[in-house]
N, C-alpha and C positions, 0 to 999 in steps of 0.2 A: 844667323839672321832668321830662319826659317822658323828655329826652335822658337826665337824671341819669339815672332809673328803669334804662333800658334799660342802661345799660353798667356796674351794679349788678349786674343781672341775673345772670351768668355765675359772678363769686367770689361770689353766694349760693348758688349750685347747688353750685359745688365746698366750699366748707366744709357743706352738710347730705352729700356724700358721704361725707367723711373720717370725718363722725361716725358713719356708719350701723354700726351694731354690728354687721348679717349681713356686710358687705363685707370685715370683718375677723376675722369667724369662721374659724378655722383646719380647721375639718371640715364648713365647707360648700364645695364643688367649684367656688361662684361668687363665692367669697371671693381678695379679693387677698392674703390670706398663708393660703389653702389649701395644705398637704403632702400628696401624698398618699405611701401606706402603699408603693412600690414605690420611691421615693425614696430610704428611709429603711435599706435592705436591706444597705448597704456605705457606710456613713460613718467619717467621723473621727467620735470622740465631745468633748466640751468640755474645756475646759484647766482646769475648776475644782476644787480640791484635794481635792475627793471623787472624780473620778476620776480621780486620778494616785495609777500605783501606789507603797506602802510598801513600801522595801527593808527585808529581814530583817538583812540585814549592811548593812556598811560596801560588800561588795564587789559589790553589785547596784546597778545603775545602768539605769535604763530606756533604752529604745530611743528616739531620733527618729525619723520618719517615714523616714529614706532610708539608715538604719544598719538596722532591720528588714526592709526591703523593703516598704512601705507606700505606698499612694498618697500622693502631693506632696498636702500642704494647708497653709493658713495656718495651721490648727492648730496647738497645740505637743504637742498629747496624742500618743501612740503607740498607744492602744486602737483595736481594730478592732470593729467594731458588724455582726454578723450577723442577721438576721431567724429566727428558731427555735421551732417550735410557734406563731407568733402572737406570741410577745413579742424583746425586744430582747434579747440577750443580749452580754456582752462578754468578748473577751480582750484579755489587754493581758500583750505582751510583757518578760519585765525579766534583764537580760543579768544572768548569775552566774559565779563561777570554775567552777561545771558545765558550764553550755550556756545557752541559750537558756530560759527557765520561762515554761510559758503559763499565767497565771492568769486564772479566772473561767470564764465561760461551761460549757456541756457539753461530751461527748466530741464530737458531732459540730460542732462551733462549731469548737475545736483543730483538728478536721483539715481542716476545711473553711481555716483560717486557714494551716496549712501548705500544703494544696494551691497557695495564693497566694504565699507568703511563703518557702517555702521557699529556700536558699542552700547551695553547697559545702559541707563540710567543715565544719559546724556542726552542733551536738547539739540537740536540744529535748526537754524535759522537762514533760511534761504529766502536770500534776498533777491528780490527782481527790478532790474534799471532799466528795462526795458518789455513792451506786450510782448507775449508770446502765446503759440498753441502746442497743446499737449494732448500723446491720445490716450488710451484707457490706463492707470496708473495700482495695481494695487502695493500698498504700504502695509508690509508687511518682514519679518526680519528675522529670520531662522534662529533662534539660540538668545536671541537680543531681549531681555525685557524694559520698561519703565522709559522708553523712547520716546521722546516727545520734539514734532517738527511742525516747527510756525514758518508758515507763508507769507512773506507780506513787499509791498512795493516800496521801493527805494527813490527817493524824487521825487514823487507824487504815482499818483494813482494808475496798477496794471493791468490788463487786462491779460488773463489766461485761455484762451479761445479751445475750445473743444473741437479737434479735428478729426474723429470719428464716432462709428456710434457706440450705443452702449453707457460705461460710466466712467466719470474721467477720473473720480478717484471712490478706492474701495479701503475703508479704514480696518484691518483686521487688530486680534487682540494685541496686547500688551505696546499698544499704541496710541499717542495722542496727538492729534492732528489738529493745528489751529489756526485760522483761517485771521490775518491779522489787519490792521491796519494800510488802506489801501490795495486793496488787492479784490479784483472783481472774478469769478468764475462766469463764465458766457458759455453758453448750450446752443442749441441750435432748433430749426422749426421740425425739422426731419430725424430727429434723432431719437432710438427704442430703449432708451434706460434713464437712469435717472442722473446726477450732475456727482453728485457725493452719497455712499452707501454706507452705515456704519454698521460692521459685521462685526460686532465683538469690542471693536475699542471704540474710543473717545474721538467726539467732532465736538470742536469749539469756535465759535461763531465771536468774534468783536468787534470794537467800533470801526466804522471805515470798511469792511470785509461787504462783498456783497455776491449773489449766487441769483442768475440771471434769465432772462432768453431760453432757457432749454423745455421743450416738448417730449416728453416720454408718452410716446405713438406705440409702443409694444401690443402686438396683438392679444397679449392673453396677459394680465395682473401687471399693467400699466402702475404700480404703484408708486407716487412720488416725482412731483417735476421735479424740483428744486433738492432736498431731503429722504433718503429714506432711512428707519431707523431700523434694522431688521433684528436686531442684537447687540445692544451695546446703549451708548448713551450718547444724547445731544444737549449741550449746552451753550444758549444763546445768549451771549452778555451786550450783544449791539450789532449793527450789522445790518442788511438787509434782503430778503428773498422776495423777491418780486417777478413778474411777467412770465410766468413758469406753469406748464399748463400740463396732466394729466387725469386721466378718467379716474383714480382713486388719491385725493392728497395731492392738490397740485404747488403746495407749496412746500410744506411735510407730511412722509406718512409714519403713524410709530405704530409698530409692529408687537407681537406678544412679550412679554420678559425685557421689555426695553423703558427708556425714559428719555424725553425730552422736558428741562428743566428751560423757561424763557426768563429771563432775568430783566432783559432788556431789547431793543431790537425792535425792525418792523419784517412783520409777515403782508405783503400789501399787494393787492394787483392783481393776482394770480386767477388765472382762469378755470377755476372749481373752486372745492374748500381749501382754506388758507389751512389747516391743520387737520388731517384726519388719524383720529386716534381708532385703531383696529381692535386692540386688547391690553395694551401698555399702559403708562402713565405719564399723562401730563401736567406737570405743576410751571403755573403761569402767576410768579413773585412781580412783572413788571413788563414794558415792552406795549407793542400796538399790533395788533390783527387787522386791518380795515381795507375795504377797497375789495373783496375778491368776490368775483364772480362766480357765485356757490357756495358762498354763505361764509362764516368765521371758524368754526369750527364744528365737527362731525363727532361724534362720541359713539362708537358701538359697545361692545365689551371690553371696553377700556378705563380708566379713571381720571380724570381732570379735575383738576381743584387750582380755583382763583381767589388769589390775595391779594391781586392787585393787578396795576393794569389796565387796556383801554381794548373793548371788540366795539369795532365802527363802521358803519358805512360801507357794510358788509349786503349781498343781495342770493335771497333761493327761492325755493318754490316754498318752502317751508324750516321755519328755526331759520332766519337772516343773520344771528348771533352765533348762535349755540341750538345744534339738533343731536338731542340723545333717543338714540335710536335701541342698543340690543337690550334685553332683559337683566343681563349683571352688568351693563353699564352705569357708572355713578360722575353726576354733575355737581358737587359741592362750591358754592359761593360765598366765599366769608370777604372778602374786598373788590376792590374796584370797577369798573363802570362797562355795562354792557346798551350803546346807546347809538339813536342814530341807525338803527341797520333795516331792512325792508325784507319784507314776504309777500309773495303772491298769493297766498293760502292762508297758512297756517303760524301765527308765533314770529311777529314780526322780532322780537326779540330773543327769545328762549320760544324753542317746541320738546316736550318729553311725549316720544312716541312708547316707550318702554326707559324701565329704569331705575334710578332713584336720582332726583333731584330736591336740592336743599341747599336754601340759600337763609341766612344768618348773619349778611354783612356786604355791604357794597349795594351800587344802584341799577336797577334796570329799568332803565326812562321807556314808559309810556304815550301813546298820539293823545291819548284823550285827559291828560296833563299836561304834555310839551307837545303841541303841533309841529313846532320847528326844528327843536332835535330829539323829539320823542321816537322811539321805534317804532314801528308803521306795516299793519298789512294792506295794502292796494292794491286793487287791479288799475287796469287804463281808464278808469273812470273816477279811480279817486281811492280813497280809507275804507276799508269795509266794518262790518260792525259784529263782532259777538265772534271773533277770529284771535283774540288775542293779541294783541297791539306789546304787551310787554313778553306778558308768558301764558303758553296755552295747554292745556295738560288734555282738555277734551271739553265736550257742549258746559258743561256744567262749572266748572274748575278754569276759571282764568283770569289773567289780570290786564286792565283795557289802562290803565293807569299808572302810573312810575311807582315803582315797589323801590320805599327809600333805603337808607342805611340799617333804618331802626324796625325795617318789616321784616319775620321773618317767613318763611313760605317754603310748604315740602310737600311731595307727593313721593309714595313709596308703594305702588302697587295702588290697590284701592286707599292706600291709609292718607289723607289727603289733612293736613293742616295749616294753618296760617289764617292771614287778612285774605282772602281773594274776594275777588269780585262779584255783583252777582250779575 
């Protein structure tokens, strides 16, 4: 009996373990199906039909694991499970005749999952169902080239809030960043950088897209509320930059070796000039300038050429439109309308402080032709007289009267030709 007892002993011990209820506590540490929370940070998520995504078409087909770029699991899910504020958060990838759609999770979820995931020559398309804030972001991809990721809100219109300072996003090369349909960027009054910087690659601006609210307060080369172009290229097909305010380009600023091409879009509001070109190139095919407090655009040793297009009801001390200011700065006009905008001084419409200016096509409305949307230099007592009301080049050289389609008018150093005024 003794013998039985004892070798009894042992599977009684092991069947009262199995049962012990703490040993199988999952949130006790001494538990044999204890997880802990550090584990859980970069999983596959479950294969069960709640979470596998719903294609909207026919022509969306989710990802496997080794067609996204996703860790190898037995899994069959394609979601990726990031840890975020405390809770789990998921994207899950679903290939479309677009690009790539990251659904679910937050902003910072999507890029955290690109930062991993990323591949050549593939789009992503991150969609947002909901406002969110993001802090400083740069898009960039080690090995990756021909990358291309459009932002845009889902339901209607989101808003992305800037939650510190600095810039909330830095576009680097072989990257193209596009700002799409419904989707707002918001800056802040306190804030020392600019909203979007494009070092190297591509900003793309479209319709519905809008870049906001943000103060670039930086103590030393403040340049750009809204835009800055440092290297690389902006291209703006719709969209709007508005209320954005810094001491160089408070809406855009473009920098040397760079381009801002405006297709369409408004630059409007902005508290300085709506575009300052440093030594780059501006070509303005289309779009509205108007509204900014410091005039429409600024021209140093840069080049600007308009084809088309609208500068409005724009306000400076001098050049309300358009002020070409450096020595190899060049202003060429072959289309569209520069009208409507006010000086205090000098060149309610066009001022050439230095440069070359030549215009060949398009109109620049005059006060002493159109009173009411002629461009206008005034002080607080009214229009002043022999100040250049359209374009003003100096005492001698200006035009007080709307220079139409069919005028043309250059000044190149001394070499001064056209209709001007006397």
């Amino acid at each position: 009996m003794v013998l039985k007892l004892a070798f009894c002993l042992p599977f009684l011990a092991f069947f009262l373990g199995c049962t012990d209820p703490e040993r199988n506590n999952p949130t006790d540490p001494g538990s044999n199906n204890y997880i802990s929370e550090s584990s859980s940070s970069h999983t596959q998520s479950s294969s069960s039909d709640a979470d596998k995504p719903e294609p909207s078409s026919s022509s969306e087909m989710p990802f496997s694991s080794s067609e996204a770029g996703l860790p190898l699991s037995s899994s069959s899910s394609s979601s990726y499970i990031e840890q975020s504020s405390g809770s789990a958060t998921t994207v899950t990838p679903v290939r479309t005749e677009e690009g790539t759609v990251l659904r679910g999770g937050n902003l910072a979820t999507k890029l955290g999952w690109l930062e991993r995931n990323t591949e050549s020559h593939n789009t992503y398309i991150l969609e947002m169902s909901a406002n969110d804030n993001s802090s400083s972001r740069t898009l960039q991809y080690s090995g990756a080239i021909g990358v291309v990721i459009i932002l845009k809100g889902d339901g209607g219109n989101r808003t992305i809030r800037f939650s510190s300072n600095g810039t909330m996003f830095t576009v680097k090369p072989n990257v193209t960043f596009i700002l799409d349909n419904n989707i707002t960027l918001q800056g802040h009054s306190q804030n020392t950088g600019v909203l979007v910087n494009v070092d190297g690659g591509i900003f793309i601006m479209n319709t519905g897209a809008t870049i906001t609210g943000n103060t670039n307060a930086a103590s030393y080369n403040a340049y750009g509320g809204g835009v800055y172009v440092g290297n690389g290229t902006f291209e703006m097909n719709g969209g709007t930059i508005s209320g954005n305010n810094a001491e160089s380009g408070s809406g855009v600023y473009v920098s040397s070796g760079t381009t801002l091409k405006m297709n369409g879009g408004t630059i409007s509001d902005n508290n300085g000039r709506g575009v300052n070109v440093n030594s780059g190139t501006f070509d303005m095919s289309g779009g509205t300038i108007s509204g900014n407090r410091g005039g429409g655009v600024l021209i140093r040793n840069g080049t600007f050429t308009m084809t088309d297009g609208v500068i409005s009801g724009n306000n400076a001390n001098s050049g309300g439109g358009v002020y070409l200011d450096g020595y190899s700065g060049t202003f060429t006009m072959r289309g569209g309308a520069i009208t409507g905008n006010t000086a205090s001084e000098y060149g309610g419409g066009v001022y050439r402080n230095n440069g070359t200016f030549a215009k060949t096509g398009g109109i620049i409305t005059g006060y002493n032709s159109d009173p009411t949307n002629g461009n206008v230099v005034k002080d607080g007592t009214g229009p002043m007289v022999r100040r250049g009301h359209a374009v003003y080049i100096n005492a001698a050289t200006r035009k007080e009267t709307t220079a139409e389609s069919v005028d043309n008018l250059s000044a190149n150093g001394s070499t001064i030709t056209g209709g001007w005024d006397e």
